[in-house]
FIKOLZA-1660 file (N, C-alpha, C; in steps of 0.1 Angstrom, whole numbers, plus 5000, padded with zeros to 4 digits):
% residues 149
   i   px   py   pz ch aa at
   1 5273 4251 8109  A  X  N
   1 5274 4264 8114  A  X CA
   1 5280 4264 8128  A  X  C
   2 5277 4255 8137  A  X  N
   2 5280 4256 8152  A  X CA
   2 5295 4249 8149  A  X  C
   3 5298 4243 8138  A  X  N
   3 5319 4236 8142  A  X CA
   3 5321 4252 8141  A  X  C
   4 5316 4265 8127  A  X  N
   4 5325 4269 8125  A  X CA
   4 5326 4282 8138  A  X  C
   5 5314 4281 8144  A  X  N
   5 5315 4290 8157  A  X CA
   5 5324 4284 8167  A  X  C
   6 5325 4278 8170  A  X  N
   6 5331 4265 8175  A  X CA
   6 5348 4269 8178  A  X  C
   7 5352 4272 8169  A  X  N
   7 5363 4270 8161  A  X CA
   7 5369 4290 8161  A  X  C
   8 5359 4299 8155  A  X  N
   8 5358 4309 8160  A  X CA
   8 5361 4315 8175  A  X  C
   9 5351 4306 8183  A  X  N
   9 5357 4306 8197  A  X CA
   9 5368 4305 8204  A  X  C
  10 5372 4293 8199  A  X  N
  10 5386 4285 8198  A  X CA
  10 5397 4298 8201  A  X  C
  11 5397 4304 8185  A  X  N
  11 5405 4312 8182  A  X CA
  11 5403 4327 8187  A  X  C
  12 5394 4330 8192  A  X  N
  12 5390 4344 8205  A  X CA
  12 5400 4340 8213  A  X  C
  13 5396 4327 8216  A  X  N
  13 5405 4324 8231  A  X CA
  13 5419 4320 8231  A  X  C
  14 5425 4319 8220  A  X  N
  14 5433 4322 8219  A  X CA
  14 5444 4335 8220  A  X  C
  15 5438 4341 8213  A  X  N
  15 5442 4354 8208  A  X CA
  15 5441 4362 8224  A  X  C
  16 5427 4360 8236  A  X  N
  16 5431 4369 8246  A  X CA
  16 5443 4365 8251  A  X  C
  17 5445 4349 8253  A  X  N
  17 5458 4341 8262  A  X CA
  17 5468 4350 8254  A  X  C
  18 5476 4352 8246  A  X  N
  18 5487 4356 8239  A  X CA
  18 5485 4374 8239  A  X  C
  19 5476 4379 8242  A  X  N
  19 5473 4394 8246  A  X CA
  19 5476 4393 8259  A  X  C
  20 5472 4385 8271  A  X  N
  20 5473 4386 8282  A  X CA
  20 5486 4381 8287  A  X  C
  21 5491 4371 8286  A  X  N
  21 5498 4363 8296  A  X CA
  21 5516 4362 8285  A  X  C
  22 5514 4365 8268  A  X  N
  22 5526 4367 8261  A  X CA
  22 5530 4379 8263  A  X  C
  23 5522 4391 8255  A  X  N
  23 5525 4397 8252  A  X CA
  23 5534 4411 8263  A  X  C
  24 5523 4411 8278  A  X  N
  24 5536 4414 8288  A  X CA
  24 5546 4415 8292  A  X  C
  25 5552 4400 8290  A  X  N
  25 5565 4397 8290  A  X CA
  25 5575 4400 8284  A  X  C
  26 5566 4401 8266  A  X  N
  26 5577 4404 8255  A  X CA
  26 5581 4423 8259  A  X  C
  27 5569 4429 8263  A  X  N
  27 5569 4443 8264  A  X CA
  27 5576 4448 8274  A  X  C
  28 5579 4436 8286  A  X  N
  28 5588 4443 8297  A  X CA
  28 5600 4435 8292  A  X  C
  29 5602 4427 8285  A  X  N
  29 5616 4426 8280  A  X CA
  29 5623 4437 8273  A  X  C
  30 5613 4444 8262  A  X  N
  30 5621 4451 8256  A  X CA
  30 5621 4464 8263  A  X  C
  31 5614 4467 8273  A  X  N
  31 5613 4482 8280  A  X CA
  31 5623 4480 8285  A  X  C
  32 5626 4469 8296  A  X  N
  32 5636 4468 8308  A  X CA
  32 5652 4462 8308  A  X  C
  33 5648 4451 8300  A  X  N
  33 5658 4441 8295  A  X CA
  33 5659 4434 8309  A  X  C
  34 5651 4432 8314  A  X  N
  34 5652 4423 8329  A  X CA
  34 5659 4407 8323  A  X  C
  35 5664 4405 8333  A  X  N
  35 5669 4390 8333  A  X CA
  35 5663 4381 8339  A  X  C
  36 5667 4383 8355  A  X  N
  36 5665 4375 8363  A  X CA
  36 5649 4375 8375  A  X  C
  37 5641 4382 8364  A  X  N
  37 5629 4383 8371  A  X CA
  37 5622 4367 8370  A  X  C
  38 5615 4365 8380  A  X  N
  38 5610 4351 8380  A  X CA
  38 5598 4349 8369  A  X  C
  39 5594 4359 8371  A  X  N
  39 5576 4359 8360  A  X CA
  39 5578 4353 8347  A  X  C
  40 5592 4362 8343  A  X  N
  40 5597 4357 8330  A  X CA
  40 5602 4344 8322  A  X  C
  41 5605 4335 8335  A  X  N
  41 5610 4322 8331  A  X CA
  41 5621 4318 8320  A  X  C
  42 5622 4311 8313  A  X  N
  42 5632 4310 8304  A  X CA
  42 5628 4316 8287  A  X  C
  43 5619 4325 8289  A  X  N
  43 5613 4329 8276  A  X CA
  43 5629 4336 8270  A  X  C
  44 5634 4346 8281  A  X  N
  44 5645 4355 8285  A  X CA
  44 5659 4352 8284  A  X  C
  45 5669 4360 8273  A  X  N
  45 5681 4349 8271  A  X CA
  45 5687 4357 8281  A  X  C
  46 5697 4352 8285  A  X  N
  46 5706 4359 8296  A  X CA
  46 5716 4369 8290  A  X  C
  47 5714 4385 8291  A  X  N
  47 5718 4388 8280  A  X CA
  47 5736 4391 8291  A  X  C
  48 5732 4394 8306  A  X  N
  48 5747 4392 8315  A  X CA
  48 5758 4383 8306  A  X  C
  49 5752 4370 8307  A  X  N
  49 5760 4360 8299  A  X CA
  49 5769 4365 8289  A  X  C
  50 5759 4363 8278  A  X  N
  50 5761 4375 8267  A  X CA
  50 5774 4380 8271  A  X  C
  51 5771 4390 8272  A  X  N
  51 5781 4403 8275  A  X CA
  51 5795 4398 8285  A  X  C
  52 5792 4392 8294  A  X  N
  52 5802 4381 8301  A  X CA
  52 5816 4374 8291  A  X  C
  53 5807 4367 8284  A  X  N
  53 5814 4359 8275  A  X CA
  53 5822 4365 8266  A  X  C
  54 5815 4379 8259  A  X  N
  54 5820 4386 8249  A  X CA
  54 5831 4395 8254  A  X  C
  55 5831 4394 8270  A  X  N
  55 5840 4403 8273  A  X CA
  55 5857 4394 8276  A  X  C
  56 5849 4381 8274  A  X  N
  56 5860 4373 8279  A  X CA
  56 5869 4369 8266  A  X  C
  57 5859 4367 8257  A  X  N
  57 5866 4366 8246  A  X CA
  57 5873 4373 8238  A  X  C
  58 5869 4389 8240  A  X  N
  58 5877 4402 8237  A  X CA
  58 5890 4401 8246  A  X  C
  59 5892 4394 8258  A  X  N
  59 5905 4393 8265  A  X CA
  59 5914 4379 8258  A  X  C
  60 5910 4373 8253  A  X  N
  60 5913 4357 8247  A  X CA
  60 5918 4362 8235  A  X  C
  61 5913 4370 8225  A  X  N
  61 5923 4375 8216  A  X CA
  61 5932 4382 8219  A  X  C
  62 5929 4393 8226  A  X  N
  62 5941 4400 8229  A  X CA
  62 5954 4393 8238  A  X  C
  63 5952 4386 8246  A  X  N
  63 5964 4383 8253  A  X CA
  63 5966 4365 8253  A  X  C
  64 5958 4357 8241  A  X  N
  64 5962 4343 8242  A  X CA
  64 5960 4340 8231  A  X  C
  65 5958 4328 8229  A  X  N
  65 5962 4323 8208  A  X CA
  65 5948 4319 8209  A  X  C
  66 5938 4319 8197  A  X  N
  66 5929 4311 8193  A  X CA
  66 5927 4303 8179  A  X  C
  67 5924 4299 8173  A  X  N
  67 5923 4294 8160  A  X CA
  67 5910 4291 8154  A  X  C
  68 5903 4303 8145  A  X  N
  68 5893 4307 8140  A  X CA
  68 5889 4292 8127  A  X  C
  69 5879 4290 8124  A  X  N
  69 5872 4286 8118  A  X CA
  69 5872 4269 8114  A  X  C
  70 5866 4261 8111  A  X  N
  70 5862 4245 8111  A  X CA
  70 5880 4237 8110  A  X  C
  71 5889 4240 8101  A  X  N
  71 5897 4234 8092  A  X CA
  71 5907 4236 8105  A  X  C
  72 5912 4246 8115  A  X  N
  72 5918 4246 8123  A  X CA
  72 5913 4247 8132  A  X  C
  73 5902 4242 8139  A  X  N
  73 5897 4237 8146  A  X CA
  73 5896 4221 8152  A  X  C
  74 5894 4215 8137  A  X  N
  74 5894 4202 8138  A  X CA
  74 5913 4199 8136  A  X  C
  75 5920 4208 8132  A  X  N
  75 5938 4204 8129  A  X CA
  75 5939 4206 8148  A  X  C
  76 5938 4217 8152  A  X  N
  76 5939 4213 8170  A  X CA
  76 5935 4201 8176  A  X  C
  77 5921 4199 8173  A  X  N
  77 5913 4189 8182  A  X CA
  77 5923 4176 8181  A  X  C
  78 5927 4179 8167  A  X  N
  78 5934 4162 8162  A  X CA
  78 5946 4162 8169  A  X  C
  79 5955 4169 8170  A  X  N
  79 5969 4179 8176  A  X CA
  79 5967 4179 8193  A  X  C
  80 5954 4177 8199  A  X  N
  80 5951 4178 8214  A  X CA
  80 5958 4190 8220  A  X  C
  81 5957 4201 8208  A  X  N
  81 5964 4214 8217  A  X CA
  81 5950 4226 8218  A  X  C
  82 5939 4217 8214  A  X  N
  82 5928 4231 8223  A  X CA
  82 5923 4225 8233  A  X  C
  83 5926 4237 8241  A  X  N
  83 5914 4238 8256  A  X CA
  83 5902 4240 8253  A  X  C
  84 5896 4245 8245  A  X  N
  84 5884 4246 8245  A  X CA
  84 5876 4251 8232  A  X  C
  85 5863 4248 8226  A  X  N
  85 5862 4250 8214  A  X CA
  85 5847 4262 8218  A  X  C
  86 5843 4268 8208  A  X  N
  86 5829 4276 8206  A  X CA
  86 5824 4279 8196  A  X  C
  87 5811 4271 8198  A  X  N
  87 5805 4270 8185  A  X CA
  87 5795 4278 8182  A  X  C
  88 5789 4289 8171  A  X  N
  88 5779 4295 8169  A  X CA
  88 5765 4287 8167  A  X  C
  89 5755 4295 8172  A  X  N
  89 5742 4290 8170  A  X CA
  89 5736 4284 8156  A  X  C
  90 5740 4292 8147  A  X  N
  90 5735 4287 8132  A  X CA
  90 5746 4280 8124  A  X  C
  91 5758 4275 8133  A  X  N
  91 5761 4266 8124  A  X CA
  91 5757 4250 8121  A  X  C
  92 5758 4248 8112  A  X  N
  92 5752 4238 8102  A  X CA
  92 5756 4223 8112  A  X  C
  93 5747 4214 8113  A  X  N
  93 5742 4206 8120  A  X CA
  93 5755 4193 8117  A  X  C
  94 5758 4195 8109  A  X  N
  94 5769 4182 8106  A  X CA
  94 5783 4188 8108  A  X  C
  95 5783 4201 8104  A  X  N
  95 5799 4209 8114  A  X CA
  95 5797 4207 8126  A  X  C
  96 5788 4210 8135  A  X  N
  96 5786 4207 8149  A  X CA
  96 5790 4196 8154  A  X  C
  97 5782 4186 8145  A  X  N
  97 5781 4171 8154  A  X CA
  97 5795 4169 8152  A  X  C
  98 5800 4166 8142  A  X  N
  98 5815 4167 8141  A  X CA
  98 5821 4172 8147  A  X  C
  99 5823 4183 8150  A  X  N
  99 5830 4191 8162  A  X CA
  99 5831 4184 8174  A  X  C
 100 5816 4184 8180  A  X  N
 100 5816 4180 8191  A  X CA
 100 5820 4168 8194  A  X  C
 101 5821 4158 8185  A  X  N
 101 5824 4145 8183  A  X CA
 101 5839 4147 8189  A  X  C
 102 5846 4151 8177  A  X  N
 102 5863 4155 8181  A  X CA
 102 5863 4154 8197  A  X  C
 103 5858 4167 8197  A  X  N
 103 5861 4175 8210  A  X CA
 103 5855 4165 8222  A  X  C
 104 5848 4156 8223  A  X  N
 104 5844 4146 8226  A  X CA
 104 5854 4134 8231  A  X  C
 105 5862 4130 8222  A  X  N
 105 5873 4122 8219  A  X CA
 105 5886 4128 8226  A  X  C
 106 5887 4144 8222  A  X  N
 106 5896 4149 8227  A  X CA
 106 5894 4153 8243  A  X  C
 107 5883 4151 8252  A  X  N
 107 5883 4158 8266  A  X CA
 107 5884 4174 8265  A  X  C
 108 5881 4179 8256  A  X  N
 108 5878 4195 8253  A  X CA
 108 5866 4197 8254  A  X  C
 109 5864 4208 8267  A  X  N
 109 5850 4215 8267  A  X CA
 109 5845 4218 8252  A  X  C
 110 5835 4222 8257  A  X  N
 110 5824 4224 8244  A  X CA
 110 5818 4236 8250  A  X  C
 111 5815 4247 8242  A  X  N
 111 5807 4265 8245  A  X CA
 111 5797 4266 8233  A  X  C
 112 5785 4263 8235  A  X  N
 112 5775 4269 8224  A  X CA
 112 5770 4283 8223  A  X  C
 113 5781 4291 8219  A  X  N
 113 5780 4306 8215  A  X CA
 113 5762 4308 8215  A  X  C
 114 5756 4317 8219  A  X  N
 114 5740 4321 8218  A  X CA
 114 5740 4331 8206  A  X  C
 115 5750 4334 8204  A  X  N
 115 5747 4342 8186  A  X CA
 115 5745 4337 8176  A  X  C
 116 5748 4341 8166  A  X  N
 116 5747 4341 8150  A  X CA
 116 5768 4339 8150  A  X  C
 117 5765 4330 8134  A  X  N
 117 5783 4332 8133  A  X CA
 117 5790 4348 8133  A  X  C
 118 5776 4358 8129  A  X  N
 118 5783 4376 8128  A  X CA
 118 5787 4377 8141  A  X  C
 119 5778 4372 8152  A  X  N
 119 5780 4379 8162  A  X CA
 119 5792 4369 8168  A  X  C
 120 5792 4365 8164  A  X  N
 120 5811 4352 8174  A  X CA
 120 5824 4362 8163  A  X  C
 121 5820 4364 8153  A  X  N
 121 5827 4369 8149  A  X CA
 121 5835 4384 8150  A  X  C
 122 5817 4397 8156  A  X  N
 122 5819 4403 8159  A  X CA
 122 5827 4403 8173  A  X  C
 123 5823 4395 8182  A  X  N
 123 5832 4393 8192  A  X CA
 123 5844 4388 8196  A  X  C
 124 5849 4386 8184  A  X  N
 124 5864 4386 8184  A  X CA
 124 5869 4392 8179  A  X  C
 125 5866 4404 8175  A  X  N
 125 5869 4419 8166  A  X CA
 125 5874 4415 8156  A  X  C
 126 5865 4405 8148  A  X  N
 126 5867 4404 8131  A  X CA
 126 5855 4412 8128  A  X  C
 127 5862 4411 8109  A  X  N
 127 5848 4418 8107  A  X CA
 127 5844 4407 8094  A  X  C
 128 5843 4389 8096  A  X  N
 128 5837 4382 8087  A  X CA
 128 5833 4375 8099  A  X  C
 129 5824 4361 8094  A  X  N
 129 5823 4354 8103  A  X CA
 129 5824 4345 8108  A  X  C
 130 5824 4339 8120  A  X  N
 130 5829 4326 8122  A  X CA
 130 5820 4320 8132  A  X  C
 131 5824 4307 8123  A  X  N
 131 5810 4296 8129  A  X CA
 131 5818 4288 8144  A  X  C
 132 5829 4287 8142  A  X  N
 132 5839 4278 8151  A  X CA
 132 5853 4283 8154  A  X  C
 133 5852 4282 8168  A  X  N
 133 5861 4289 8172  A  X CA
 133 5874 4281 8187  A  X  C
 134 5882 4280 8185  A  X  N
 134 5890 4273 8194  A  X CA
 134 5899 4280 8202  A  X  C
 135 5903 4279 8213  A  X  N
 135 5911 4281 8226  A  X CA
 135 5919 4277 8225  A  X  C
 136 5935 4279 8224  A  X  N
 136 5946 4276 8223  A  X CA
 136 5952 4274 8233  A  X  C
 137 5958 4291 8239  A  X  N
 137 5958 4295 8249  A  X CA
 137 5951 4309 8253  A  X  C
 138 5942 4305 8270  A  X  N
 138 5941 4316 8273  A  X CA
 138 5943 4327 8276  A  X  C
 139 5955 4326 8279  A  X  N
 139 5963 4344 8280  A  X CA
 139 5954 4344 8297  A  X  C
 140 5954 4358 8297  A  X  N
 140 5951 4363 8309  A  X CA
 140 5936 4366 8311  A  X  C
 141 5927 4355 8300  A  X  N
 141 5912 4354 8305  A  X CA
 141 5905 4345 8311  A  X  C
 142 5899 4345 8320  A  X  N
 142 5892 4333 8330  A  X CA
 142 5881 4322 8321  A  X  C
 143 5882 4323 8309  A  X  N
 143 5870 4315 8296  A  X CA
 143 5872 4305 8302  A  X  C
 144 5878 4295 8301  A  X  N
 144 5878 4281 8308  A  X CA
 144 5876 4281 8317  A  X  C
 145 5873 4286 8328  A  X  N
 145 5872 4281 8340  A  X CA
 145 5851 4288 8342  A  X  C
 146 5849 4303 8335  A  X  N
 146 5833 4308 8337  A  X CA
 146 5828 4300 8327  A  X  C
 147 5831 4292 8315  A  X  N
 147 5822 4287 8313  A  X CA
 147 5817 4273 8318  A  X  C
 148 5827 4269 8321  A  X  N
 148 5823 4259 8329  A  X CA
 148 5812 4258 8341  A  X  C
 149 5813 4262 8347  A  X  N
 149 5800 4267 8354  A  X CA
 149 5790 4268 8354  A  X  C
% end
């Protein structure tokens, strides 16, 4: 009887930690959309970034070449004519390593997109999606040089 009070306890004290000291955070995240508050730590994705990148890459289609998805991606990397590659968050763990491998070999930055393949895709004003994405040329956007940083 006393493990399973025991244990009971346990799990009180849990439950106020994640009332008290989580749940806060999550609720001024979605009230405020704060970033760069200290309290918050790295719970908090950078959504500036975000929107940074997306803006940069809306300029990278429009005024420079890219080459959308794995097959011309890795035909560049082999070709040494990309500047830079970006890869979505949910792509599949053996596209990646491979990629990065290339790009590796080839002295091409590497960008791990914070989206979903919809959302790399939405941000290059397609409407399918794309897991892998390459810099050709960048036309008149600063991508190579702010992600770097």
């Amino acid at each position: 009887m006393q493990v399973g009070d025991a244990m009971l306890g346990q799990f009180c004290e849990a439950i106020v930690f994640v009332v008290d000291h989580v749940m806060p955070r999550v609720s001024k995240y979605w009230l405020h959309w704060e970033t760069e508050s200290e309290d918050l730590g790295p719970i908090i994705p950078q959504k500036k970034t975000t929107e940074n990148i997306n803006s940069r890459l809306q300029l990278v289609m429009r005024s420079g070449k890219v080459a959308l998805g794995y097959k011309q991606t890795m035909k560049a990397l082999r070709a040494n004519k990309a500047k830079m590659v970006l890869i979505a968050a949910n792509t599949p763990a053996l596209v990646k390593s491979e990629v990065e491998y290339y790009s590796m070999l080839a002295k091409t930055p590497v960008h791990h997109f914070a989206g979903s393949n919809n959302d790399l895709g939405t941000a290059c004003g397609k409407y399918f999606r794309v897991g892998v994405m390459t810099v050709l040329d960048a036309g008149d956007s600063d991508i190579l040089r702010s992600t770097s940083e």
